[in-house]
C-alpha angles and dihedrals in degrees: 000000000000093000090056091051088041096053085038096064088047094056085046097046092042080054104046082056095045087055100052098040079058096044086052101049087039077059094057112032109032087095079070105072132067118255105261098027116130088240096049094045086053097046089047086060100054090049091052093042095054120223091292134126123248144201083263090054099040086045090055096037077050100051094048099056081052093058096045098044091050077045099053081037086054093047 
């Protein structure tokens, strides 16, 4: 069990970092891209989100940690 929390606060440290690094660069290039245009809209999205994590984030960082620990169980 401490090696699936343990595993779980680096996921959710890797993407805490991950989000910023993208908020950051959203920040600064989003005057790049045409309006309407699929990277723009999702960088538009990020700016407006904040470098936070999510239920979306923490589901998949979740899901994850499930499969590697079956994974690390099967073998």
């Amino acid at each position: 069990m401490i090696d699936f929390l343990f595993f779980f606060l680096i996921l959710a440290t890797g993407f805490t970092v991950l989000q910023f690094l993208i908020h950051r660069y959203a920040m600064k290039s989003i005057q790049k891209y045409k309006e309407g245009n699929f990277i723009h809209t999702l960088l538009e999205m990020h700016v407006k989100k904040g470098p936070r994590l999510d239920f979306s984030d923490y589901s998949l960082i979740f899901i994850v940690c499930v499969l590697w620990k079956f994974w690390i169980f099967l073998s």
